[in-house]
C-alpha positions in Angstrom: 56.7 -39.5 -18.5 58.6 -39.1 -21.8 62.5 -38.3 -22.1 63.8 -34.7 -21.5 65.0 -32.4 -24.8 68.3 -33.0 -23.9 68.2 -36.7 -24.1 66.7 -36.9 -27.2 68.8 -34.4 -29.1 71.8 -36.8 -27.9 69.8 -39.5 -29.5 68.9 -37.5 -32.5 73.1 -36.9 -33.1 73.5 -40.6 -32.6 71.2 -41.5 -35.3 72.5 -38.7 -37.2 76.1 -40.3 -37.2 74.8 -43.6 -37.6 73.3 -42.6 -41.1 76.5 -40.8 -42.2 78.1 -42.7 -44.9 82.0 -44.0 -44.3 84.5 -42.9 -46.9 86.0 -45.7 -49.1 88.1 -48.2 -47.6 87.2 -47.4 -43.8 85.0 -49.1 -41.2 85.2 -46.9 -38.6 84.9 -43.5 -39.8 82.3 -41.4 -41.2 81.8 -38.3 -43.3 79.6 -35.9 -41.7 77.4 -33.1 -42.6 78.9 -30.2 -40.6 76.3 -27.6 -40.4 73.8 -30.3 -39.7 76.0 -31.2 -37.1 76.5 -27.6 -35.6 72.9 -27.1 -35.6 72.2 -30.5 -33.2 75.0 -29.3 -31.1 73.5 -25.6 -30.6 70.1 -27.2 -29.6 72.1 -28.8 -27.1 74.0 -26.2 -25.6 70.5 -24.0 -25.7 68.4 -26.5 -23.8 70.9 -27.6 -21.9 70.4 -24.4 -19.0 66.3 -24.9 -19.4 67.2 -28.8 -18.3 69.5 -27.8 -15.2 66.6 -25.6 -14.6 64.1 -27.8 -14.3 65.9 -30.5 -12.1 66.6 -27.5 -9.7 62.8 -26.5 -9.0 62.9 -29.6 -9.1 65.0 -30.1 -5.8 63.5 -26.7 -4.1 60.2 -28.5 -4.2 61.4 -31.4 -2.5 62.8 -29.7 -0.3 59.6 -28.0 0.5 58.1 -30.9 1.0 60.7 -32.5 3.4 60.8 -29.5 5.3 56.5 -29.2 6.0 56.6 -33.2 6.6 59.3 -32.5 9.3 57.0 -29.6 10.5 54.2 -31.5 10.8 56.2 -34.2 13.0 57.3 -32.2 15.2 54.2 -30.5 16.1 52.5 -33.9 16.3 55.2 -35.4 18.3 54.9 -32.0 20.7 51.4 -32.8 21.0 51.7 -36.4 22.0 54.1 -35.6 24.8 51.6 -32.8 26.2 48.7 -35.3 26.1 51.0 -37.9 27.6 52.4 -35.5 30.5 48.4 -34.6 30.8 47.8 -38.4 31.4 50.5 -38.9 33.6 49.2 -35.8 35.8 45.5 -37.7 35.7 47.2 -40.3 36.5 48.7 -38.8 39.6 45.7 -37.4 40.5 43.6 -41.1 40.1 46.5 -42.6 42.5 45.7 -39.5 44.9 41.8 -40.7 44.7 42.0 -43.7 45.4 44.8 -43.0 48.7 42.2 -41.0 49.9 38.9 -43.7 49.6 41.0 -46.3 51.0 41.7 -43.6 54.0 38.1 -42.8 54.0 37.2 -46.5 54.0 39.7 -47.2 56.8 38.1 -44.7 58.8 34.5 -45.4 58.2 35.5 -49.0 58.9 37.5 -48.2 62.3 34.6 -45.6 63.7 31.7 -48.6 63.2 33.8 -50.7 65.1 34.1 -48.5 67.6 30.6 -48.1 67.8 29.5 -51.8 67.7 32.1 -52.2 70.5 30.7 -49.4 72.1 27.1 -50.5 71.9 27.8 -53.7 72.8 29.6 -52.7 76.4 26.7 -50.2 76.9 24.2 -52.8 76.3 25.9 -55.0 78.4 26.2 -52.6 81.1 22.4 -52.4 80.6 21.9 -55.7 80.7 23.9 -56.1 84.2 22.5 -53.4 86.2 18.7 -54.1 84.7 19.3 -57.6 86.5 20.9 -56.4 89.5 16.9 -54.4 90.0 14.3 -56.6 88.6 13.2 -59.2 86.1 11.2 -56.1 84.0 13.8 -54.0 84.0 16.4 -56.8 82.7 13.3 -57.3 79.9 13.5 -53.6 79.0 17.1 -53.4 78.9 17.1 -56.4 76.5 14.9 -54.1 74.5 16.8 -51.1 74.7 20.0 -52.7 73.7 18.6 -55.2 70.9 17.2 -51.2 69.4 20.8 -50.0 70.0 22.6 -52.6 68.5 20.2 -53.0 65.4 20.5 -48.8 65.6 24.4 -48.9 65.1 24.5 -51.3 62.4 22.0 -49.6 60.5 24.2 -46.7 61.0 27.2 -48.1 59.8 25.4 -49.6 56.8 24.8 -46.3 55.5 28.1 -44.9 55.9 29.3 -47.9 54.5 27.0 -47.2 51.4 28.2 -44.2 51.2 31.6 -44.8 50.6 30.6 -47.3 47.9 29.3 -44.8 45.8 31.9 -42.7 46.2 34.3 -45.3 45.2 32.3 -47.1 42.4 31.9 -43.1 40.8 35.6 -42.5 41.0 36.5 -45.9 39.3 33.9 -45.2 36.2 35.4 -41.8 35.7 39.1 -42.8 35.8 38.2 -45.5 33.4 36.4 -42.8 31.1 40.2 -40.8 31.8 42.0 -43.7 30.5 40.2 -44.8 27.8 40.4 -41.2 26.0 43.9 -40.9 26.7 44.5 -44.1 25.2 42.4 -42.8 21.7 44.2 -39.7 21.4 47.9 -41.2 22.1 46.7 -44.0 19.3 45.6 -41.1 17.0 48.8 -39.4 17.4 51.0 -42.8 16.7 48.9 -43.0 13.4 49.0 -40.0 12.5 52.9 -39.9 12.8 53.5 -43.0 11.2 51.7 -41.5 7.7 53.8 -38.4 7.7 56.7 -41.0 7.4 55.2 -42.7 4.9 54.9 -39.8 2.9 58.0 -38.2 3.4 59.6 -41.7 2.3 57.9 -41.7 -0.8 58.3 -38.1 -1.6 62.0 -38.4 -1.1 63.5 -41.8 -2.3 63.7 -40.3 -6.2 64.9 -36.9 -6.0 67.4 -37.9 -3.0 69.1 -40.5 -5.4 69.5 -37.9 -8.0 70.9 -35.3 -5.8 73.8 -37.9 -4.1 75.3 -38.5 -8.1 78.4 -37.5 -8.9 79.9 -34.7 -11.4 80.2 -37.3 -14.2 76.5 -39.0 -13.9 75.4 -35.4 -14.0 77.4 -34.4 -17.1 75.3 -36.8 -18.8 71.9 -38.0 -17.6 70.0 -40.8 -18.0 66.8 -41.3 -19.5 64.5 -41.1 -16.6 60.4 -41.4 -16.7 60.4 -39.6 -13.5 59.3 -35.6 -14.5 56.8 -34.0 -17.1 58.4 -31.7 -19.7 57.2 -29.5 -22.2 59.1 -28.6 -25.4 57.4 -25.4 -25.8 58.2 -24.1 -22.5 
């Protein structure tokens, strides 16, 4: 980006005086062409609102940035801490599950106890009287009982199978849970992390210019950072 008008009527004066010839007998003066002179200096006073111009609209437009970037943090930050108050009540509700299959288990394993135990004293019962009567009765009640016990474990298989599936479904679909949380939350730390990036490199220039004092101001620097036209 080239130089502003400003700076390079300041450089045009300087060469100006530098090709002014010194009167006889002196090295540090000069004679110099007023009206040539006057006419460099009006440029300088004309361009010098169009400059302060410039570097304003300048400023509004950083500020316009700075302002959307912050805009667009926030609302990403918002949105992160819904998602992760959302995962925390998924969360709740995965803790809540699994209370209730361990209950469920603890039941299903308490009531086939109960009924092996329970088998096993009516078959014994069985068994006892059957003998007390006769040796074909003591053969049935072998019989009977063998069918009662293999009856009760088959029973308590199934509920046992049961609650298998019912845990081994609740674990796949709390994994599913966590693994989109996790995405989304990863999204949303990228996506934060670029709008800082960007509002870094959008403000590092500009900001410096803005913190310089009244005297830096009263005479800027030449600067590659901004376009400008001379016919504007």
């Amino acid at each position: 980006m080239g130089a502003s008008r400003i700076e390079q009527i300041i450089e045009d004066i300087y060469d100006f005086i530098d090709g002014c010839k010194s009167p006889a007998l002196s090295s540090n003066k000069v004679i110099v062409p007023k009206d040539t002179l006057y006419d460099l200096l009006d440029d300088l006073r004309l361009r010098t609102p169009e400059e302060i111009k410039r570097y304003q609209k300048i400023i509004a437009n950083r500020d316009t940035i700075i302002s959307d970037a912050e805009a667009k943090a926030e609302a990403t930050i918002a949105e992160a801490e819904e998602k992760a108050k959302k995962m925390l009540e998924e969360n709740e509700i995965m803790h809540q599950a699994f209370a209730q299959a361990n209950e469920l288990v603890s039941s299903a394993n308490e009531k086939a106890n109960a009924i092996l135990e329970s088998a096993k004293a009516e078959a014994a019962e069985m068994l006892r009287s059957a003998k007390e009567n006769s040796d074909n009765m003591v053969n049935t009640a072998k019989a009977e009982s063998d069918s009662m016990v293999s009856e009760s474990y088959a029973y308590a298989n199934d509920l046992l199978f049961m609650i298998e599936n019912v845990l081994n479904t609740t674990v796949t679909e709390t994994k599913s849970r966590f693994d989109a949380v996790y995405s989304t939350l990863n999204n949303s730390l990228n996506v934060v992390r670029d709008n800082r990036e960007q509002i870094n490199r959008q403000t590092v220039g500009p900001v410096n210019q803005a913190e310089e004092g009244p005297a830096e101001a009263a005479k800027p620097e030449k600067t590659d950072d901004f376009d400008y036209d001379d016919n504007k």
